[in-house]
C-alpha positions in Angstrom: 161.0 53.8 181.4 163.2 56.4 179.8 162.3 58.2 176.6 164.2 57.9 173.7 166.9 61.5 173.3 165.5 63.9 170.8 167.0 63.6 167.7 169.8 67.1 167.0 167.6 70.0 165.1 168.7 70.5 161.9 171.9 72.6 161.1 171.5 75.7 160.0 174.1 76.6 157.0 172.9 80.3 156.9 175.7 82.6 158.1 178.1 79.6 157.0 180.3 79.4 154.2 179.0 77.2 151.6 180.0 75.7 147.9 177.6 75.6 144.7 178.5 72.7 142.9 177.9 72.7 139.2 178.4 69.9 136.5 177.5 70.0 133.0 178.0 68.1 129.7 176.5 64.8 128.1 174.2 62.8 130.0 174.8 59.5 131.1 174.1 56.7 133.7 176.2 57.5 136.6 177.1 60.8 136.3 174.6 61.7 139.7 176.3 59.0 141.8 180.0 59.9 140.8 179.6 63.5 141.8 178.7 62.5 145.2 180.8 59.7 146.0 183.5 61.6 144.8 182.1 64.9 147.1 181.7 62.1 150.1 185.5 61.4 150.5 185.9 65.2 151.9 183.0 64.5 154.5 180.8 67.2 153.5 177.1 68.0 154.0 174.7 68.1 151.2 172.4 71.4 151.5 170.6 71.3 147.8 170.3 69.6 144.7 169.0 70.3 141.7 169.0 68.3 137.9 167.7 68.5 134.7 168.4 66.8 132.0 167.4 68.5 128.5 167.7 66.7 124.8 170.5 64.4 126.7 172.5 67.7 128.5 172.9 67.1 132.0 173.0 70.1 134.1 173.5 68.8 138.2 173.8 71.0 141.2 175.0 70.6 144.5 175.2 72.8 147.3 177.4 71.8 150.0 178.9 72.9 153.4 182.5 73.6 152.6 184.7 70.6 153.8 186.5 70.9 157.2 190.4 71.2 157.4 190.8 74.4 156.2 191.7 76.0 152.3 194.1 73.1 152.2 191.0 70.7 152.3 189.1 72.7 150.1 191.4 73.2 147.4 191.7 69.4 147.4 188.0 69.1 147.1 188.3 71.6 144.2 191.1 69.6 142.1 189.5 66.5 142.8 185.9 67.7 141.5 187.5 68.7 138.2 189.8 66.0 137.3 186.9 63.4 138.1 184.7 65.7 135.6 187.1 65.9 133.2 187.4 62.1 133.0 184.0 62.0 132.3 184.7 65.0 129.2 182.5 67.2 131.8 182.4 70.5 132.7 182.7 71.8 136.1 182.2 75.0 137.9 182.2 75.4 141.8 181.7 78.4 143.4 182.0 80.0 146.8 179.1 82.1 149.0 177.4 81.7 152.5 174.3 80.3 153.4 171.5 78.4 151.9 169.0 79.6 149.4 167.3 82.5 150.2 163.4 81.4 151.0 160.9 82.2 148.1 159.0 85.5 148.3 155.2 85.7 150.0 152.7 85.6 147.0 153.4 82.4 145.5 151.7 80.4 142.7 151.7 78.0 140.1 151.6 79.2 136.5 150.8 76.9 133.7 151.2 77.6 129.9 150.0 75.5 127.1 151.2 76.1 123.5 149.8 75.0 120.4 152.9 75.4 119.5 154.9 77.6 122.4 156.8 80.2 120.5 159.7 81.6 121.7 158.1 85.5 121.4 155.0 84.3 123.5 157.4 83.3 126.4 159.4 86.4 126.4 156.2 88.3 126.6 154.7 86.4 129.5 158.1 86.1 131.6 158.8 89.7 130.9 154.6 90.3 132.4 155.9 88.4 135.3 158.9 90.1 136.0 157.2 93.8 135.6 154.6 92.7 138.1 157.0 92.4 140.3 157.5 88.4 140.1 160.4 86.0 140.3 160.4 82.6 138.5 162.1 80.4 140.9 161.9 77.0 139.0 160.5 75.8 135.4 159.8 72.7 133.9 157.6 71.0 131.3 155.0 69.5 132.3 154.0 67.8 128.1 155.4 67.9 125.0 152.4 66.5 123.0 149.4 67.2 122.1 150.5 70.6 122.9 153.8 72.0 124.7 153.1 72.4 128.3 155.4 74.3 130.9 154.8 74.7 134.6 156.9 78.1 136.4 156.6 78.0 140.0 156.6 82.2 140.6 157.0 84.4 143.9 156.6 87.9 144.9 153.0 88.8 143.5 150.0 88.1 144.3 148.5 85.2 142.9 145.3 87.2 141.8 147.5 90.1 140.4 149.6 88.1 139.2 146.4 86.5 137.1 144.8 89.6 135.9 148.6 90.5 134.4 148.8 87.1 132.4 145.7 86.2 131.2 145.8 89.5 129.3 149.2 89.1 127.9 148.2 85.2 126.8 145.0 86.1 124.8 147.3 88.1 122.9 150.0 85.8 122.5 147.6 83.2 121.8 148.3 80.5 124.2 146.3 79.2 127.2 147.1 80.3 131.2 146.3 79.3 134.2 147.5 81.0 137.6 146.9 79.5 140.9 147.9 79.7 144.2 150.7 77.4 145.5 150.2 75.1 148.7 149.2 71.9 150.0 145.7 72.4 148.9 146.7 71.7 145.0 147.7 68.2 145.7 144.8 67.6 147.7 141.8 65.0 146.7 139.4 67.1 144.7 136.3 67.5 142.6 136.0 67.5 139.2 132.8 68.4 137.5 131.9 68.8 133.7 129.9 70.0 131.6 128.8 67.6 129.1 127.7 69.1 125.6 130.8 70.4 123.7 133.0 69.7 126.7 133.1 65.7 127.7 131.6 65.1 124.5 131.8 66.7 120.7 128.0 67.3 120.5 124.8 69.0 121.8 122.6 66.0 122.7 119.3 67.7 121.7 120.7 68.0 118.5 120.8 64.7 118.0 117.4 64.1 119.2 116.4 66.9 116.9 118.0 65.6 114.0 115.6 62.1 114.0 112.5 64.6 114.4 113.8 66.4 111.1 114.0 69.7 113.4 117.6 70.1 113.3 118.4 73.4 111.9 115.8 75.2 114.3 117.0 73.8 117.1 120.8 74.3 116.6 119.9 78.2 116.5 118.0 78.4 119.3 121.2 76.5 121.0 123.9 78.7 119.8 122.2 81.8 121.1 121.6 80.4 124.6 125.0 78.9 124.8 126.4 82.4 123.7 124.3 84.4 126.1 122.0 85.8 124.4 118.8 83.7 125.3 117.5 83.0 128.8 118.8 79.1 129.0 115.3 77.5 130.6 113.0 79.5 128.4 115.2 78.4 125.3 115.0 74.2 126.9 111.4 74.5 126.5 111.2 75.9 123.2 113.7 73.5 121.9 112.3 70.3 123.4 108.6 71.2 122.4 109.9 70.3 118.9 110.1 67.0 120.1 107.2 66.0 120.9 105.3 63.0 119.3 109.6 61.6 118.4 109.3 57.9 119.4 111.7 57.4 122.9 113.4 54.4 121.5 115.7 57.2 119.3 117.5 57.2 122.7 119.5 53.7 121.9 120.6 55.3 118.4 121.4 58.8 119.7 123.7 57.0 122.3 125.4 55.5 119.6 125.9 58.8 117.8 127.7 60.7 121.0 131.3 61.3 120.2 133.6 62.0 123.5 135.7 64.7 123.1 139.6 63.7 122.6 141.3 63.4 125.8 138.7 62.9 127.7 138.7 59.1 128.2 142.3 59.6 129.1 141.5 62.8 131.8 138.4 60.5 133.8 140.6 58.1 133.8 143.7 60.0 135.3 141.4 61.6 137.7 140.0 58.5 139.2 143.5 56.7 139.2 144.5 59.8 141.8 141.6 59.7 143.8 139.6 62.7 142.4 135.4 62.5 142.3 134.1 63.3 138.7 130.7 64.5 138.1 129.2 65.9 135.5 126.3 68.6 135.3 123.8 68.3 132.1 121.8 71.1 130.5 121.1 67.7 128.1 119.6 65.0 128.9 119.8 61.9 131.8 118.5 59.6 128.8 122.1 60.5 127.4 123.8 61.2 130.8 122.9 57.9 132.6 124.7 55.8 129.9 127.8 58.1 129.9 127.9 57.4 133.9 127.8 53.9 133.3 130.6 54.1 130.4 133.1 56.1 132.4 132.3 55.1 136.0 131.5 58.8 137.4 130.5 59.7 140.5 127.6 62.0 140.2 125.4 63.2 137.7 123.0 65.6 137.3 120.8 66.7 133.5 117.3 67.4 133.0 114.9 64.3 131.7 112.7 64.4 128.7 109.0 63.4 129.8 107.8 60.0 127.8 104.3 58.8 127.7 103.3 56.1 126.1 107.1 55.5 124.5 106.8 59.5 122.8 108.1 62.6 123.8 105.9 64.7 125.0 108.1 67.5 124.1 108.5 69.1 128.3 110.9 68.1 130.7 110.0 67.0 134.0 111.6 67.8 137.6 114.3 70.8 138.5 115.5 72.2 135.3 119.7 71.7 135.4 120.3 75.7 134.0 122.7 78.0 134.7 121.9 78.6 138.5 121.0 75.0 138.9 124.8 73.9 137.5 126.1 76.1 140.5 123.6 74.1 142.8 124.7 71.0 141.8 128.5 71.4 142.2 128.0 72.6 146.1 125.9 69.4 146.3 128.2 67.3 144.5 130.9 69.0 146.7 128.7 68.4 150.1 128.4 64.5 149.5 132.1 64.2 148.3 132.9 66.1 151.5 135.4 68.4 149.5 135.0 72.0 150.2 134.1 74.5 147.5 137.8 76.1 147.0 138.9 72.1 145.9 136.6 72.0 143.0 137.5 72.0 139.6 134.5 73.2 136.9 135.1 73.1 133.1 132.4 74.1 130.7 132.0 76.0 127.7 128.7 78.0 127.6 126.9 81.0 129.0 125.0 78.4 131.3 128.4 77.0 132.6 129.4 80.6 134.5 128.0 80.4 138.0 129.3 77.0 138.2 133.2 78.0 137.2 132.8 80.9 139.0 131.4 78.9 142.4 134.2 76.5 141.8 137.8 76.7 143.0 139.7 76.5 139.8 136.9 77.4 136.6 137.8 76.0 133.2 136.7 77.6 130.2 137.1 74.5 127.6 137.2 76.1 124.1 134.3 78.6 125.2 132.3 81.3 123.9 134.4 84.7 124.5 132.1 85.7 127.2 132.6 82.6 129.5 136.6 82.7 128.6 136.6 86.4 129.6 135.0 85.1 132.9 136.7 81.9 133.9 140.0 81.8 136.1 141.6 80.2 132.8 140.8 79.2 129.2 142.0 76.1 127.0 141.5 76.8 123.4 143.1 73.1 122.5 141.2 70.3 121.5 142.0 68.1 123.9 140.3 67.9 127.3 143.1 66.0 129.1 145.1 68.7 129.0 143.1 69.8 132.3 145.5 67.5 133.6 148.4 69.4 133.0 146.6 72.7 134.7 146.7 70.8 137.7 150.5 69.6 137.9 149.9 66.4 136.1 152.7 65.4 133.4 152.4 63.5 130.3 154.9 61.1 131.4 152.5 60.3 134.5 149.5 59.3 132.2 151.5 57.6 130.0 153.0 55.3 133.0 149.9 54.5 134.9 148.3 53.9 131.6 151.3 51.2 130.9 151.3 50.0 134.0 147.6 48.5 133.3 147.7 48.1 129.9 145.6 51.0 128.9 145.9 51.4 124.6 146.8 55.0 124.2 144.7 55.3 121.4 141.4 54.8 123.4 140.0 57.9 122.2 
């Protein structure tokens, strides 16, 4: 039996003449399709497009071989492009050159930029960054217009890390959040996600709670602020904090569940992750009387906190088993990341205290979620927003994406 002929390798169009193909004016159903029948009466090969379409402007581009037959053929092609255009109360521009694009630069990477709002001076000073390190901007586009403006620019000729160090500088003074990472097939693959849980996948510290039934709130909130900023070890400052617990009756635990308020967006970012396949854990310098019902409420793949002792339906006011600190975060996301079979360099970590900063910086991609300044100072990129699904938009997810697979089940888009 004979094999089936190779299929003809691709033409190359680079040493060839070649025609960009530009149409602009009001947008309208159509306009894509009429360009290109009108371009396939000459015969010609389509090398590019590109379109956009901003506040009902289309802008369309085509890059074609140039038509065979001659100037005589081409000239044709040329009158024919504009009068069709200018039935349509279009403009049209077409221009001559050789070859294809030229190839992006080495030292790609993905730049993200949330603004709450995006000022016009604060994208000047970060394009200009880009350009004196040496960068190009190849392609923009937004990526979310609510709850804060985001914008995705795919940049070459830098390194990605370089290219990092430059921005995040120039963003903490222009006050708006970055994030820089490398370009490739490894951002769209299946990843990890894990969170920390007080002040990041919820609005409170879970102790606190506790503490407020045992009438020891005050105490314990300072003791929490100084551990979450750094300043106390984070185990040592556990002990002390859960001591003034003891003797509190366990059955608090139903009303403190009650009293957990999930931080906005993040309903909507669990769910978007799970819809694409991503693992979610989350890692707990709380509690697993809190954490277990959390799992259970948002369908998470892994947990790990610490669990307050109870005898005889008290507190005892210790903790039993491996105390979930700082190092013990960073333990549990290469376990998490050994059982989901994801390597370390797919994970995602988001937290916001001292205790957080092995794990972000063990991680692939470490989120700083409205953070103390020394764990934003330390993480790969900050969000100072609100809104925890804009993690989403840090990893190439648009609004419009949500929005649709939220639609497309009947998901309320008030659910948080």
């Amino acid at each position: 039996m004979n094999a089936a002929p190779l299929p003809p390798l691709p033409r190359s169009y680079d040493d060839e003449r070649t025609l960009l193909v530009k149409v602009f004016g009001k947008d309208r159903p159509g306009i894509t399709a009429g360009l290109f029948s009108t371009l396939g009466a000459f015969g010609v090969d389509v090398i590019d497009i590109e379109q956009m379409v901003t506040r009902g402007r289309i802008t369309l581009c085509a890059l074609i071989a140039t038509p065979e037959g001659g100037p005589g053929t081409e000239g044709a092609l040329r009158a024919t492009v504009h009068r069709w255009a200018e039935e349509l109360k279009l403009q049209a521009e077409i221009i001559s050159g050789t070859g294809d694009n030229a190839p992006r630069r080495e030292g790609r990477s993905h730049v993200t930029v949330l603004g709450h709002p995006l000022t016009a001076a604060a994208t000047a000073a970060l394009t200009g960054r880009i350009t004196d390190a040496g960068g190009n901007i190849d392609r923009v586009f937004r990526l979310a217009k609510y709850p804060v403006t985001a914008v995705e620019l795919a940049v070459s000729g830098v390194p990605t890390e370089e290219l990092r160090s430059v921005l995040v500088t120039e963003a903490a003074a222009q006050r708006v959040d970055i994030a820089v990472v490398r370009a490739g097939l490894q951002r769209r693959a299946k990843r990890l996600v894990v969170m920390d849980v007080d002040s990041t996948l919820i609005q409170d510290e879970v102790i606190e709670l506790f503490a407020a039934h045992a009438g020891c709130e005050e105490e314990v909130a300072k003791v929490t602020a100084a551990a979450m900023a750094g300043e106390l070890d984070f185990a040592e400052s556990l002990r002390a904090r859960v001591a003034l617990l003891a003797g509190l009756d366990a059955a608090v635990t139903d009303k403190v569940r009650t009293e957990v308020r999930f931080t906005p967006g993040a309903r909507t970012l669990v769910r978007t992750l799970r819809r694409l396949g991503f693992q979610v854990a989350i890692v707990s310098g709380g509690f697993t009387q809190v954490t277990d019902h959390l799992v259970e409420q948002l369908g998470l793949d892994y947990a790990a906190a610490n669990t307050l002792e109870v005898v005889d339906g008290k507190f005892t006011g210790r903790v039993t088993g491996e105390i979930v600190d700082r190092a013990g975060k960073a333990r549990w996301l290469a376990r998490f990341a050994e059982q989901a079979r994801v390597p370390l360099e797919q994970t995602v970590a988001i937290g916001d205290g001292a205790n957080d900063l092995d794990m972000l910086n063990a991680a692939g991609l470490g989120v700083a979620f409205n953070a103390k300044p020394v764990v934003r100072e330390a993480a790969d990129t900050a969000v100072n927003v609100p809104f925890l699904d804009t993690v989403l938009y840090l990893l190439g997810i648009t609004r419009e994406e949500v929005e649709a697979a939220d639609a497309l089940d009947g998901t309320p888009t008030d659910d948080e």
